[in-house]
N, C-alpha and C positions, 0 to 999 in steps of 0.2 A: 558390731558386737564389742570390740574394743573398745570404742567411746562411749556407748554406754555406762561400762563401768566408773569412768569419769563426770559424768552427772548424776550426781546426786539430788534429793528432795528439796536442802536448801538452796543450793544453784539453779533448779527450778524456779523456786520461788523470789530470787532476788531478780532473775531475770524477766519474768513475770512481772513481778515488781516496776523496773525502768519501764518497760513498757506500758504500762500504764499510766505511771506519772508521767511516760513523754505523751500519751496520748492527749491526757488530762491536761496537762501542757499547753498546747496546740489547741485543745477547744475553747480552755478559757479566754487562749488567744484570739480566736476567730471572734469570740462573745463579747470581745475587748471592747472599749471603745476612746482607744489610745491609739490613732490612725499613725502615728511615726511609729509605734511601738511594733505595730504589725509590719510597717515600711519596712524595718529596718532586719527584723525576723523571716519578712519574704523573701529580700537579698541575701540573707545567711542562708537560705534554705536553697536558693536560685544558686549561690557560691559553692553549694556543694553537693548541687545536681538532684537535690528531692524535688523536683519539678511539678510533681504532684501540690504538693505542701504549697510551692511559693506559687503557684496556678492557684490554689484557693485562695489564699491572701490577695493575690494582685488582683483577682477579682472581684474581691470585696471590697477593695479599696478605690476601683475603678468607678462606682458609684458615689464613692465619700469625695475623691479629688477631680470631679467632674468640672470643668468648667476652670480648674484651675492650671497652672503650670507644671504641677508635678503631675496630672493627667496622662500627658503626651509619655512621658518615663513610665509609670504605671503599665500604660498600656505597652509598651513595647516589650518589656517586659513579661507580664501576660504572655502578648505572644507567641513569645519563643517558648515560653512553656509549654505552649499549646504542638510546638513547635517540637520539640525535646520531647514529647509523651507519645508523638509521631501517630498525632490528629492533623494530619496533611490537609486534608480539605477546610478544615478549621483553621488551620493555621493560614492555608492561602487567603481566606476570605478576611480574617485579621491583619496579614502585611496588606494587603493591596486597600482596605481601609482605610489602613493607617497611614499611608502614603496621600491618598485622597484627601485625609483630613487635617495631616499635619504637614501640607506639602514644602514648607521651609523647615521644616525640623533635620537638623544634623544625621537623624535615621533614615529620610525618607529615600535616597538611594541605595540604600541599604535594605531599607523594606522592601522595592522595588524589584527590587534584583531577585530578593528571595521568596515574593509572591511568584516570580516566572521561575525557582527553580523550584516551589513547589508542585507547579504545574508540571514540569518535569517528573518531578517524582512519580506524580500520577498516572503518568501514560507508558511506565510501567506496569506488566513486560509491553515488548513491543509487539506479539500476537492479540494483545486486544483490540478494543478499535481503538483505529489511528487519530480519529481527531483531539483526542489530547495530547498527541505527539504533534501536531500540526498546530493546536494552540502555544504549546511550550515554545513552537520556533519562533509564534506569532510575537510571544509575550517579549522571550530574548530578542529578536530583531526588534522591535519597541524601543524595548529599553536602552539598544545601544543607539538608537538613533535617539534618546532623549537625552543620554549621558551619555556622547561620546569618547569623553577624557575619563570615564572611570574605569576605575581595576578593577574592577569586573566584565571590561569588556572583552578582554582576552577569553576568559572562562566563559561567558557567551557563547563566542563562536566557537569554541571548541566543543559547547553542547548542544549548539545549533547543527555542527556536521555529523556530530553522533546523533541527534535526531532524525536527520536527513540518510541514514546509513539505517536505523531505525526501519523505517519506512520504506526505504531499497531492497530490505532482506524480505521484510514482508511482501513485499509486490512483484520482486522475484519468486518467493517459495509460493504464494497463490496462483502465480503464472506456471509454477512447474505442476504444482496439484491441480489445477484445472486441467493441465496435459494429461495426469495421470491417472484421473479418471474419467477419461475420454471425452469431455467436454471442449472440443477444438473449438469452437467460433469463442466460446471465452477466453480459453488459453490465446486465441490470437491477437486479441485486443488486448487482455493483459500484459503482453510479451510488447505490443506497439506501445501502451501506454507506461512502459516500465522505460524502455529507450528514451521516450519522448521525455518525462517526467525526471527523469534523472541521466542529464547528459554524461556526469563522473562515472557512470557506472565502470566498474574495474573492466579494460580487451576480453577476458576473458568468459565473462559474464555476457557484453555484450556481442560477441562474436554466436556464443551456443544461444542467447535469445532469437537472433536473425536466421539463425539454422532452423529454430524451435519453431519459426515463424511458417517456416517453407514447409515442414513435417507437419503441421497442425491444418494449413491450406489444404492439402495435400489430403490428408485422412479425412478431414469436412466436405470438401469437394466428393468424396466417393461415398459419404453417409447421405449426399445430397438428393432432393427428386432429379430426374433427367433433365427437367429444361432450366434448373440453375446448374448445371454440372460443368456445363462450358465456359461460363463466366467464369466460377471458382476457379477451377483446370490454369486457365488464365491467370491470377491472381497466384498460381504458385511459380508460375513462368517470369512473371511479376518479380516477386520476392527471392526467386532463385536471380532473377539479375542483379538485384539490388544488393545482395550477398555476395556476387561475385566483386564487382564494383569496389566496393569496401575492402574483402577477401581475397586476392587474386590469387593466392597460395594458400587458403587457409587451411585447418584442422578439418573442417569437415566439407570441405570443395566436392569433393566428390559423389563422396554419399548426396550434398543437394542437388548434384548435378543431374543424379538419377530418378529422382524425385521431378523433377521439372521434364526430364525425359519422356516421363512415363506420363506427366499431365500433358506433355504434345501429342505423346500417342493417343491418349483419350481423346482430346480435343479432334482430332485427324477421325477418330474412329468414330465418336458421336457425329459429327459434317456425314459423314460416307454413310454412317448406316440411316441417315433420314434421308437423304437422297435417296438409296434402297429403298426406302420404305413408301418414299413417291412413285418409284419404278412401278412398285408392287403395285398400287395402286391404280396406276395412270392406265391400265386397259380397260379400265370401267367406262360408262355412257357412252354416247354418239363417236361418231369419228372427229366433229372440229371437238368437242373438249379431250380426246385423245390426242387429237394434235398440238393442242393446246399445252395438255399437260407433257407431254414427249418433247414439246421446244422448253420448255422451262427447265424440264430436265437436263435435256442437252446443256444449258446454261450455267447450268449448275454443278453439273461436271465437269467443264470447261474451266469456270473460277477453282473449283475442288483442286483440279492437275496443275494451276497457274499456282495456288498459293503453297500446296504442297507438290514439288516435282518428283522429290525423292523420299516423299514419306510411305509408311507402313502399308499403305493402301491403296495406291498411286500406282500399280498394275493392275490391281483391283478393277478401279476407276475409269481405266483408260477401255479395260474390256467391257464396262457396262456405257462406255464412251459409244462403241461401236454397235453395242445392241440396239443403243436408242437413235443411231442413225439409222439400223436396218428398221425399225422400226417405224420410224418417220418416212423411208423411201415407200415401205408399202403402202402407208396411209396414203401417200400423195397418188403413188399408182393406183389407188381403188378409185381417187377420186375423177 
């Protein structure tokens, strides 16, 4: 409301005015056909950042100085306008050209450098997908192995490790989200491949991964049918050692420990209760396949109390130890 009072009709109109003759300006320019004229009006315009303006110019001019020396400038030129108007993919496909085709030009490590950091750019944020972060590494590890003495290869690797950190957070947090919505056999490979994949991972990270691993076995194994239950069961006995190994005091020692506890119980208790379930069986047909079946048992029982002596079920065992003798002495006395 205040500044209003301060524009008036003629201040409109003067202002009106310049803008027009700048436009008018500008067109006769582009219409021109005084190619330094326009040179020289694209760097004034490029000098003070209307990148718009000097992007049209250098572009027109990039057809008239083709083929000659002032070409290679033109185009770089261009470029970065393309560059500066923050047309990233434009602009990539423009440096990495222009390095191509003016490969001894004074720019072309320059150009180089900044076709891989626009590749960078683009694999912003880091939740999309990763393979233009894994290009960007590609591009920078490139380029320092082609120019190893330039000053830009400091700034390289320092955005090669933020790419690589990139990629760590991402493969960490989809390894915690497959955890989280209860998808263990993903979470478990995720969490393997996030270790394997990036040895720097921070102690802390990789410590509750190894844990995450044992928890994810763990709950997979008990979603599993029964005759892979044993194997998985296994596989967290597994990964609870491999944890301690590493961990011998760690933050979550414990809580794995129980975890791995409880898959020995299982394993103990899936053995015992098929054994049972042969028991139950084994009075069926003739007397030799009762016999038959009652020595297998016996055998099986016997391994059972060998490899668990003091496990959960292991008085169980020993009493059905004794049933299947008694059971075998009378088979023998019928016969």
């Amino acid at each position: 409301m205040l500044l209003s009072k301060y524009i008036t009709k003629p201040l409109i109109i003067v202002l009106l005015g310049l803008l027009v003759s700048s436009c008018s300006k500008f067109s006769k320019l582009m219409k021109s056909g005084d190619s330094e004229a326009k040179f020289e009006a694209a760097m004034k315009y490029y000098e003070k950042k209307d990148y718009y303006k000097a992007g049209q110019l250098f572009d027109d001019l990039l057809q008239t100085y083709r083929g000659t020396l002032r070409a290679e400038q033109v185009y770089y030129y261009y470029t970065y306008c393309k560059y500066h108007l923050a047309e990233i993919p434009t602009a990539a496909f423009h440096f990495r050209n222009f390095f191509e085709t003016y490969t001894n030009s004074q720019w072309a490590e320059e150009c180089y450098y900044m076709y891989a950091y626009c590749t960078y750019i683009e694999a912003y944020p880091f939740n999309l997908d990763p393979s233009f972060t894994y290009k960007a590494i590609d591009e920078f590890q490139l380029f320092v192995n082609v120019y190893p003495q330039s000053k830009y290869v400091e700034k390289c690797n320092q955005l090669i490790d933020e790419c690589r950190g990139r990629l760590q957070l991402k493969a960490y947090k989809a390894a915690k989200l497959y955890y989280n919505i209860e998808d263990y056999k993903a979470a478990m490979v995720s969490f393997k491949n996030l270790l394997k994949d990036f040895p720097d991972l921070g102690e802390k990270e990789k410590e509750e991964s190894e844990y995450l691993i044992i928890k994810a076995a763990y709950k997979y194994a008990e979603q599993s049918i029964d005759k892979k239950k044993k194997e998985r069961y296994g596989d967290v006995i597994t990964s609870y050692k491999a944890y301690k190994e590493v961990y011998p005091t760690g933050e979550y020692l414990s809580d794995a420990k129980s975890y791995a506890e409880r898959a020995q119980r299982r394993i103990e208790e899936l053995d015992f209760l098929n054994i049972i379930t042969e028991y139950e069986l084994a009075d069926q047909g003739d007397e030799a396949k009762k016999m038959e079946a009652f020595n297998k048992i016996k055998g099986d029982l016997a391994d059972y109390i060998s490899k668990f002596p003091d496990g959960f079920y292991a008085k169980q065992a020993k009493k059905y130890a004794v049933k299947v003798q008694q059971k075998l002495d009378k088979l023998t006395t019928s016969n």
